[in-house]
C-alpha positions as CSV (number, residue, x, y, z in Angstrom):
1,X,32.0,17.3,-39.3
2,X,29.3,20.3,-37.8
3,X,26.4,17.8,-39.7
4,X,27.4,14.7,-38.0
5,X,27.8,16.3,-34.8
6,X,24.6,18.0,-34.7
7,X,23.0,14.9,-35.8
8,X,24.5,13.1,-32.7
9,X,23.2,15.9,-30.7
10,X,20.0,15.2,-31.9
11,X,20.2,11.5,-31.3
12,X,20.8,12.7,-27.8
13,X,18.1,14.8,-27.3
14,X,16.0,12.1,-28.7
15,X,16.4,9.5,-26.5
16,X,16.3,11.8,-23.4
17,X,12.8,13.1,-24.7
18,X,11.7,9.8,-25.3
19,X,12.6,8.5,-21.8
20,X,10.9,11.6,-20.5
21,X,7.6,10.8,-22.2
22,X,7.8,6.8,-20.7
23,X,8.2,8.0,-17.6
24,X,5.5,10.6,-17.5
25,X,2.7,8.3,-19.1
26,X,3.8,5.5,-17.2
27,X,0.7,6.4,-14.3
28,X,-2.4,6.7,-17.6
29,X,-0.2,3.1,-18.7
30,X,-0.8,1.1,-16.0
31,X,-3.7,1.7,-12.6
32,X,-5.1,-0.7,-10.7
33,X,-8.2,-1.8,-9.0
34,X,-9.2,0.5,-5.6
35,X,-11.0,-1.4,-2.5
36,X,-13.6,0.8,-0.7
37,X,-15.9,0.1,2.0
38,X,-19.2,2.0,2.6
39,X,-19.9,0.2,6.1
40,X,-19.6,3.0,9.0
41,X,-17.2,2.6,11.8
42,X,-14.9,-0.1,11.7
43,X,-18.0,-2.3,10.8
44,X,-17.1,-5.6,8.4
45,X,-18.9,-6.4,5.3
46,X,-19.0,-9.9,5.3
47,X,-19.2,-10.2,1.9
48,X,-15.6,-8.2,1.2
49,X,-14.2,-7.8,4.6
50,X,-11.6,-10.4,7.0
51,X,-11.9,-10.2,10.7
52,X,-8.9,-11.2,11.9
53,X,-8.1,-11.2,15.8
54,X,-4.4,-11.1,17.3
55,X,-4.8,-11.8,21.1
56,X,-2.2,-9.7,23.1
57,X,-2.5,-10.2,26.9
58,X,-5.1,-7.9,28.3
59,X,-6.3,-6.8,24.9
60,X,-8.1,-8.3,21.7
61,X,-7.2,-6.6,18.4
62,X,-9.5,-7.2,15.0
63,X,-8.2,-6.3,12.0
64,X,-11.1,-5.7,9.2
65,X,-9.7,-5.4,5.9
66,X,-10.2,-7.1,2.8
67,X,-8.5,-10.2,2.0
68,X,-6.6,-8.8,-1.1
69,X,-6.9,-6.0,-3.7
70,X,-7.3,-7.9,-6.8
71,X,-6.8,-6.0,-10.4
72,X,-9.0,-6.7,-13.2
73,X,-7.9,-9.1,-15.3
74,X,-7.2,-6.1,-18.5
75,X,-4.1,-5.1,-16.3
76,X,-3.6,-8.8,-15.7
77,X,-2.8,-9.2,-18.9
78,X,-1.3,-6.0,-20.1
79,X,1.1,-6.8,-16.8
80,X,2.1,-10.3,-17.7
81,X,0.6,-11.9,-14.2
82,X,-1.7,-11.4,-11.5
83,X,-0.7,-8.3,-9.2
84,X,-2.9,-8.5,-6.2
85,X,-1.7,-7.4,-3.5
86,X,-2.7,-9.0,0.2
87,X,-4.1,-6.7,3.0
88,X,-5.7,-8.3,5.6
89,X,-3.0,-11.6,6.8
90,X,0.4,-9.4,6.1
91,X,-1.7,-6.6,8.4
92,X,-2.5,-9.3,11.1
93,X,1.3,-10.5,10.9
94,X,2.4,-6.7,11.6
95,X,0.4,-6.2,14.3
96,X,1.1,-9.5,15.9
97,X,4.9,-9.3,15.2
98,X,5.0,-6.0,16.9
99,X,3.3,-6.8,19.8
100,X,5.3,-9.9,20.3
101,X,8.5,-7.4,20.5
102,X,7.1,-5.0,22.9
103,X,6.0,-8.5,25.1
104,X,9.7,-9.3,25.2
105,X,10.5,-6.2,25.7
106,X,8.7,-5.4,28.1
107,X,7.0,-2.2,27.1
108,X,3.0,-3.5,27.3
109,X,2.2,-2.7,30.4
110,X,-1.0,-4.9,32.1
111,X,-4.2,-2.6,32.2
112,X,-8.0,-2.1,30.9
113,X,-9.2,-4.8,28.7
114,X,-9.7,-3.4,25.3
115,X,-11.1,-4.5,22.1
116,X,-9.4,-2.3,19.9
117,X,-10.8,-2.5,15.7
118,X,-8.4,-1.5,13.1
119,X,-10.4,-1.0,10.0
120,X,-9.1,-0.5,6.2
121,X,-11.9,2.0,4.3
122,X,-10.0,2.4,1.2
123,X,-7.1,1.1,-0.6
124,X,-5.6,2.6,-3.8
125,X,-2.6,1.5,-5.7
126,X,-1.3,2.5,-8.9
127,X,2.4,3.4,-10.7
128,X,3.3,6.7,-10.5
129,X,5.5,8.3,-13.0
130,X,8.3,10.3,-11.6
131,X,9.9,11.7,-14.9
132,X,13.2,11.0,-16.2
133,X,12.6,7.4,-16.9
134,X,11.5,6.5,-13.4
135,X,8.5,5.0,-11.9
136,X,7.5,3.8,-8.4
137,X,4.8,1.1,-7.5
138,X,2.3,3.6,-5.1
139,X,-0.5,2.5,-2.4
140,X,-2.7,4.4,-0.3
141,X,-4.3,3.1,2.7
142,X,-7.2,5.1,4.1
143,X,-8.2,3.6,8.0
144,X,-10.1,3.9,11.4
145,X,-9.4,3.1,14.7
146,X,-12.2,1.9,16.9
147,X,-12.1,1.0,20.8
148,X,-15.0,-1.0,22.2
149,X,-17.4,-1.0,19.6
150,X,-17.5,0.1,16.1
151,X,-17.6,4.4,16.8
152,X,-14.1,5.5,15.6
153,X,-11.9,7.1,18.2
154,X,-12.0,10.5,15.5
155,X,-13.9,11.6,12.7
156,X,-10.6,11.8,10.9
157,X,-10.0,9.4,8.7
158,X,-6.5,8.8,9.2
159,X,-4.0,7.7,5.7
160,X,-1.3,6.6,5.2
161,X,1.1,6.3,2.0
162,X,3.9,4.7,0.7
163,X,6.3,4.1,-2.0
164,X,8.1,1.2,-3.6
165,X,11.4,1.6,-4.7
166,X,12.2,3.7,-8.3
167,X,12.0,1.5,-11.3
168,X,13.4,1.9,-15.1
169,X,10.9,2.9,-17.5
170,X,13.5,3.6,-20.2
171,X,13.3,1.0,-22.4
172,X,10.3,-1.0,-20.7
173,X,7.0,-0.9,-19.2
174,X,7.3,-2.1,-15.5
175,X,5.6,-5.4,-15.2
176,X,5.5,-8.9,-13.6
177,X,8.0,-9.5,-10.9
178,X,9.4,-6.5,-10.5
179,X,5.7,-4.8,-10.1
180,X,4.9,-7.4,-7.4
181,X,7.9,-6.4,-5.8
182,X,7.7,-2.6,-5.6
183,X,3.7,-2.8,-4.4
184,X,4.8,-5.4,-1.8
185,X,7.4,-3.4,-0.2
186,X,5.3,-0.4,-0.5
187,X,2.2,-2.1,1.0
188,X,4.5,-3.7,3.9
189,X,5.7,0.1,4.9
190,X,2.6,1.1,5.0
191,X,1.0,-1.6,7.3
192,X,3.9,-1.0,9.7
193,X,2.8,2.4,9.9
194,X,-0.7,1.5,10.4
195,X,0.5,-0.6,13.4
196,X,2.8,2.2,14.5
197,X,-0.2,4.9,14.9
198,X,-2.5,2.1,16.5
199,X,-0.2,1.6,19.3
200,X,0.8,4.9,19.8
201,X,-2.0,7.4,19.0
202,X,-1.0,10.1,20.5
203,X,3.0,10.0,20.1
C-alpha cells in the first residue's frame, strides 16, 4: 500500500515538473521576426515603411509603420501557418476610429493646423513563458511622435507593451489559431495605447 502510494506521488510530481519545464522553454521554442528602422525622426523608408494619412478636421495625421511583421518561414512551419502580424492599417483604423468618437463627442476642439507623424522604430514579438504551464503571445512597440516635420517632440523613445491572453502549454506547443489570436489582441492593446499617448501627451 506505502509502494503504490509513493509511486502515485511520484506520478504527480512528474507531471507538474514536466508542465513546469513546457512552460519555461516555451520563450527559446518559439520567437519571431523583429522590425527596426534606422531612418531618424519619424522619417519613412520607402522600401519597408507605409505612410498612411487619417484626415481629422484641422489636423493631418501620418502613420509610418511597416505594413506587417512577417516571421521567417522556419517558425512558419514549426507554427503550422503564417503568423504575421499587421501594423501599419489596424494602427491607421485606431487612430481614425478614435478620432471619429471624440468628433461626435465633441472633445476636438478647432485650432492650429498640425501635421502630426506617428512613427513605429521597432517592433518585437515573441511567446513568453510564464511557468506553470502557461504562456502569453508578447509584442513590443517602440515609437516617435513628430509635429511639423520629421524632429521628434522628445528624445525619448517612447514603448509601449502588451500581452495576449495566458495559453496552455501543458500538453502542447501554442501554435496556429490560437497564436494568431493572442498576438492580435495583444498588438490591438498596444496600438490603442499608441493612439491614447498621441492624443493626449501630456495627461
Amino acid at each position: 500500500m506505502q509502494r503504490q502510494a509513493l509511486a502515485l506521488l511520484l506520478f504527480v510530481f512528474g507531471l507538474i515538473a514536466c508542465g513546469n519545464a513546457m512552460g519555461d522553454n516555451t520563450a527559446k521554442l518559439i520567437r519571431f521576426f523583429s522590425y527596426h528602422s534606422d531612418e531618424p525622426g519619424c522619417r519613412a523608408n520607402p522600401a519597408t515603411d507605409l505612410e498612411l494619412v487619417v484626415d481629422a478636421d484641422h489636423e493631418r495625421w501620418v502613420i509610418v509603420a511597416p505594413r506587417r511583421v512577417i516571421s521567417p518561414e522556419s517558425e512558419r512551419k514549426r507554427a503550422g501557418e503564417p503568423l504575421d502580424i499587421e501594423i501599419a492599417e489596424p494602427l491607421q483604423s485606431t487612430l481614425r476610429q478614435r478620432l471619429s468618437d471624440s468628433r461626435s463627442q465633441g472633445r476636438i476642439q478647432s485650432g492650429e493646423s498640425n501635421i502630426t507623424r506617428i512613427k513605429i522604430v521597432s517592433v518585437s514579438h515573441d511567446v513568453a513563458g510564464l511557468g506553470m504551464g502557461k504562456a502569453q503571445a508578447h509584442i513590443r512597440l517602440d515609437f516617435r511622435i513628430c509635429i511639423n516635420g520629421d524632429v521628434p517632440e522628445s528624445s525619448v523613445v517612447r514603448t509601449v507593451t502588451r500581452n495576449g491572453p495566458d495559453m496552455s502549454t501543458l500538453w502542447h506547443q501554442p501554435r496556429g489559431e490560437e497564436l494568431r489570436h493572442g498576438f492580435q489582441q495583444a498588438a490591438d492593446e498596444a496600438f490603442s495605447a499608441i493612439v491614447d499617448f498621441a492624443l493626449h501627451p501630456l495627461d
